[in-house]
C-alpha beads as a LAMMPS data file, in Angstrom:
LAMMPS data file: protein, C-alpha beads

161 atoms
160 bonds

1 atom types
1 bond types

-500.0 500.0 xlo xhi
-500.0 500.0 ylo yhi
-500.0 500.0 zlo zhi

Masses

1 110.0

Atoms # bond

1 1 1 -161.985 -297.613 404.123
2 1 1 -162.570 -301.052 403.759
3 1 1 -163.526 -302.992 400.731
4 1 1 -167.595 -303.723 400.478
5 1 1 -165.905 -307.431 399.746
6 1 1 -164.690 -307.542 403.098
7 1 1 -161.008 -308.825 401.250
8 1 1 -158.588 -307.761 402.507
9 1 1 -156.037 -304.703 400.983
10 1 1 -152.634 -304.953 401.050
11 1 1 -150.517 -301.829 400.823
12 1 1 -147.973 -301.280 398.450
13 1 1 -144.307 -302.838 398.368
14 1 1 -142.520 -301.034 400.787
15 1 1 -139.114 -302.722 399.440
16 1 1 -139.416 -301.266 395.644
17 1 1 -136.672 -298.674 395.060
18 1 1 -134.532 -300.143 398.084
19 1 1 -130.787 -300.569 398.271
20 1 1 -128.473 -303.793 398.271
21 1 1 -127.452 -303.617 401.516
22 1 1 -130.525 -302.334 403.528
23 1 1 -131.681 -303.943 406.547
24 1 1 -135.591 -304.107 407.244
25 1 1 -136.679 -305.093 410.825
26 1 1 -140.128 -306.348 412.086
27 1 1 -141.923 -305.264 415.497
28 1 1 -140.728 -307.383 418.389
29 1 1 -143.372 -309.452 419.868
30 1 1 -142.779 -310.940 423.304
31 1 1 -143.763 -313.881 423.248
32 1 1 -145.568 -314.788 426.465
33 1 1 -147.213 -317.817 427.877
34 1 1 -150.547 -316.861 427.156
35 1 1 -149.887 -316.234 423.415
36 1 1 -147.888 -319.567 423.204
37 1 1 -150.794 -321.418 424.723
38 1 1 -153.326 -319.672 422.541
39 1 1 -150.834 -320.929 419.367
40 1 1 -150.614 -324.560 420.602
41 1 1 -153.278 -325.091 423.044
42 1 1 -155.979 -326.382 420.612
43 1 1 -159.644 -324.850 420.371
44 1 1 -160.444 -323.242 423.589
45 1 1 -163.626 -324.359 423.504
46 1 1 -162.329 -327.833 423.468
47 1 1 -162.578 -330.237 426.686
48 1 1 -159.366 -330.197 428.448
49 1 1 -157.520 -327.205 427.151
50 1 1 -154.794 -327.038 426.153
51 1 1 -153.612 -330.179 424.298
52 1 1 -150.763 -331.185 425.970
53 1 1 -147.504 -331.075 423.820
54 1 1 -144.188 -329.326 424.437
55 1 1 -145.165 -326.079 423.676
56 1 1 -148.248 -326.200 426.227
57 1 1 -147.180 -328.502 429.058
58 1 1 -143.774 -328.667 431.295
59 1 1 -143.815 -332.626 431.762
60 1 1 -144.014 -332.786 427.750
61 1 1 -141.407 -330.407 427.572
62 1 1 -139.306 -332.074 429.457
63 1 1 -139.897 -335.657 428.183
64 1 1 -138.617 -334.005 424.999
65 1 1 -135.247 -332.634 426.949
66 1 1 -136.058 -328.776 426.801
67 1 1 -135.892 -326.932 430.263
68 1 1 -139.320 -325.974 429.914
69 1 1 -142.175 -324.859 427.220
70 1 1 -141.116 -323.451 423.811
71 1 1 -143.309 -321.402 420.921
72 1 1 -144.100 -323.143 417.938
73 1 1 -141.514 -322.528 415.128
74 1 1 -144.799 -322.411 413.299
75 1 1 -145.757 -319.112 415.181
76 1 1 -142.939 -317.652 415.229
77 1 1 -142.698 -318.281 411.287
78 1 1 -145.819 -316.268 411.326
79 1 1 -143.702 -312.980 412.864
80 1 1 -141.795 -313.735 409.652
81 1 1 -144.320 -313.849 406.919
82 1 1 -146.265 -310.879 408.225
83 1 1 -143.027 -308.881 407.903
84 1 1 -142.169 -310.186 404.566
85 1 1 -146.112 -309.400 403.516
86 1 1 -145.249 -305.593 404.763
87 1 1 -141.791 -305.401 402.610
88 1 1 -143.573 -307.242 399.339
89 1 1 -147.152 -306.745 399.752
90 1 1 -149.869 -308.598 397.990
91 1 1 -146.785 -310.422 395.396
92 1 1 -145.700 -311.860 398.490
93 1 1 -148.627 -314.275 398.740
94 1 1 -148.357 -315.369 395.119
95 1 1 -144.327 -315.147 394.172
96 1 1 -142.963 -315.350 397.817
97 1 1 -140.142 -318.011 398.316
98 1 1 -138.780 -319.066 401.919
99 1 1 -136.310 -321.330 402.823
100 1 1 -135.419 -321.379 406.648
101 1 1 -134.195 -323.518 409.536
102 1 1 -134.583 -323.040 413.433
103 1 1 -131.258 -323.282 415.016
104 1 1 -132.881 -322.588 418.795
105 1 1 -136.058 -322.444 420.027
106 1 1 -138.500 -319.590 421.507
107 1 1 -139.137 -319.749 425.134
108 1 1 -141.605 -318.401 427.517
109 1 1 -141.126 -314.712 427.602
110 1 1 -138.744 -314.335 424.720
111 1 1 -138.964 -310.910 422.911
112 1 1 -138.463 -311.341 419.165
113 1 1 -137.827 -309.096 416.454
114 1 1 -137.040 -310.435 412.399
115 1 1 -134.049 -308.920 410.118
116 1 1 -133.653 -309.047 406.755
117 1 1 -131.174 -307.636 404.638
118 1 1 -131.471 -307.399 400.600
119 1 1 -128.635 -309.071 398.543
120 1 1 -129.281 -308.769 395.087
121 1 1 -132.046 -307.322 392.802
122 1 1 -131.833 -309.489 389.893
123 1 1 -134.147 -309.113 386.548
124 1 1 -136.537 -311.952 386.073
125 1 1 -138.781 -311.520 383.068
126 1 1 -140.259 -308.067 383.460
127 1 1 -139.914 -308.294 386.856
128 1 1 -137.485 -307.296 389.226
129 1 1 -136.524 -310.220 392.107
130 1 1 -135.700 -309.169 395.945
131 1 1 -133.211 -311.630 397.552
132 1 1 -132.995 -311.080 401.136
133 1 1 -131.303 -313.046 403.966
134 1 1 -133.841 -313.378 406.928
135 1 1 -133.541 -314.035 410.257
136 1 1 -135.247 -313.797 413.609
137 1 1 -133.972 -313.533 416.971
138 1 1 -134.543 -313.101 420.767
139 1 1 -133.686 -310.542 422.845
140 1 1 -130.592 -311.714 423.331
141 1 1 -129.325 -312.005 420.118
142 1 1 -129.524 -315.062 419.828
143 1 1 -131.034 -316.305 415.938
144 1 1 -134.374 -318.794 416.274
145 1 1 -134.596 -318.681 412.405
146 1 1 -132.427 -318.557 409.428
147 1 1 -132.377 -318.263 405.818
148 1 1 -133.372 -317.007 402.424
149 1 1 -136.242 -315.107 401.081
150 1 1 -137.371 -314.092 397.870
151 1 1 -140.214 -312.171 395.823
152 1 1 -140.486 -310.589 391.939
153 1 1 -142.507 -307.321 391.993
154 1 1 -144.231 -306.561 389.129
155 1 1 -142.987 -302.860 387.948
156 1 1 -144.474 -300.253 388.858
157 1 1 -146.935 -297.603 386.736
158 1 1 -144.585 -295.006 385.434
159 1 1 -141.424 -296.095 386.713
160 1 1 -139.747 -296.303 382.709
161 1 1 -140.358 -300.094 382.151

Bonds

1 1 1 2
2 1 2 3
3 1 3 4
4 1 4 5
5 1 5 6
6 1 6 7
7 1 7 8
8 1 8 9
9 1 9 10
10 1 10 11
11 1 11 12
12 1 12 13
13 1 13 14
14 1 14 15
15 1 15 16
16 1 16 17
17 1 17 18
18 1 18 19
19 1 19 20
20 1 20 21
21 1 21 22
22 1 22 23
23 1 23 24
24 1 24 25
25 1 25 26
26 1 26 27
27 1 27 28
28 1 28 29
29 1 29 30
30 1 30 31
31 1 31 32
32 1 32 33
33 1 33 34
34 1 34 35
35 1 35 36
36 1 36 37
37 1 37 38
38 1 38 39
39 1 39 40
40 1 40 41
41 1 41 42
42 1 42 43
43 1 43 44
44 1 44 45
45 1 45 46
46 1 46 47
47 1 47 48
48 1 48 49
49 1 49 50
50 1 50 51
51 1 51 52
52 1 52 53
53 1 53 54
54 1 54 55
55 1 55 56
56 1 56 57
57 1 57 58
58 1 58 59
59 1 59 60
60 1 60 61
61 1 61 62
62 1 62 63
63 1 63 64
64 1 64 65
65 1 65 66
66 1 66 67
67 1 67 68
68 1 68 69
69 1 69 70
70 1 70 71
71 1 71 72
72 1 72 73
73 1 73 74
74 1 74 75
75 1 75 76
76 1 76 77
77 1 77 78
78 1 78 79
79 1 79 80
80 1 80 81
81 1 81 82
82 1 82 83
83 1 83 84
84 1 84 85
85 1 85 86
86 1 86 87
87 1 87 88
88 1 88 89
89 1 89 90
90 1 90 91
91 1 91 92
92 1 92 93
93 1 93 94
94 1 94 95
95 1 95 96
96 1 96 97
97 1 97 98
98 1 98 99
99 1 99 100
100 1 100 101
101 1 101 102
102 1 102 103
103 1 103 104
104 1 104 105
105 1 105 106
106 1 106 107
107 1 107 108
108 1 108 109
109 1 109 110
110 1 110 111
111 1 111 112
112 1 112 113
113 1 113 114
114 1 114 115
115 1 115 116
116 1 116 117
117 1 117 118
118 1 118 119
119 1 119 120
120 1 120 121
121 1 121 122
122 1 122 123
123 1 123 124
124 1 124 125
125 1 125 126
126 1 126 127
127 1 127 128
128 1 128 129
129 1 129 130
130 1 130 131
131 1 131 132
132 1 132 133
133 1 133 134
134 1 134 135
135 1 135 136
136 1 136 137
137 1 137 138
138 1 138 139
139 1 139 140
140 1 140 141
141 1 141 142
142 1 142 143
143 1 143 144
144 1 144 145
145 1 145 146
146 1 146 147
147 1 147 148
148 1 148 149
149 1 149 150
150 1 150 151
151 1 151 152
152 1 152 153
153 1 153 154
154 1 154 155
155 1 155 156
156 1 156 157
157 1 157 158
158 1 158 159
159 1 159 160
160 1 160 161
């Protein structure tokens, strides 16, 4: 049941009690042309949607030497977040740390799924630290984002700490 407040409730960490080692995936999302040009395309109310940029328009595209439209590293950043907001819940949006690059783009049609596999539980404070190495990456295999990630969980009620 929702909150009266309308805010919204975030389950709990699904990465406390996890083991160095373990890999966590994400849903894969295709990511089709409509989604990309719901991303990028601007209000759809506006006059003359979608903006035209690379990731809504072929000539742009090309002008910017890709073979044709590409998602937002923005949106697929999203796929990301909401997958590290599942493994770290709430703590995520107030302790979270990302650090990432895009070695490829997204294009039309891609299917992508996000990785991440914990390093090292290290004690910070009275808190225990997740390090993970992230990724995501197309169908393929091929990685559209890589890095770091990491996130102290405060302990939990009854857990001898």
């Amino acid at each position: 049941m929702a909150p009266a407040d309308n805010s919204r409730v975030f389950d709990e960490p699904s990465i406390a009690g996890a083991a160095v080692g373990q890999e966590f995936a994400s849903r894969p999302l295709v990511f089709s042309l409509a989604r990309i040009l719901a991303f990028s395309g601007g209000d759809l109310a506006e006059p003359g949607w979608p903006h035209r940029n690379l990731h809504t328009d072929i000539a742009k595209a090309r002008e910017a030497g890709l073979s044709g439209i590409i998602a937002s590293g923005t949106q697929t950043e999203g796929l990301l977040v909401e997958m590290l907001i599942g493994l770290f819940g709430e703590a995520w949006l107030h302790r979270g740390e990302l650090e990432i690059k895009f070695p490829r783009s997204v294009l039309v049609d891609d299917t992508v799924r996000c990785r991440a596999v914990l390093q090292a539980i290290e004690r910070q404070g009275d808190r225990d630290r997740y390090r993970l190495d992230v990724w995501c990456e197309t169908q393929a295999g091929d990685k559209v984002i890589v890095g770091t990630a990491a996130c102290a969980l405060d302990p939990r009620p009854g857990a001898g700490r």
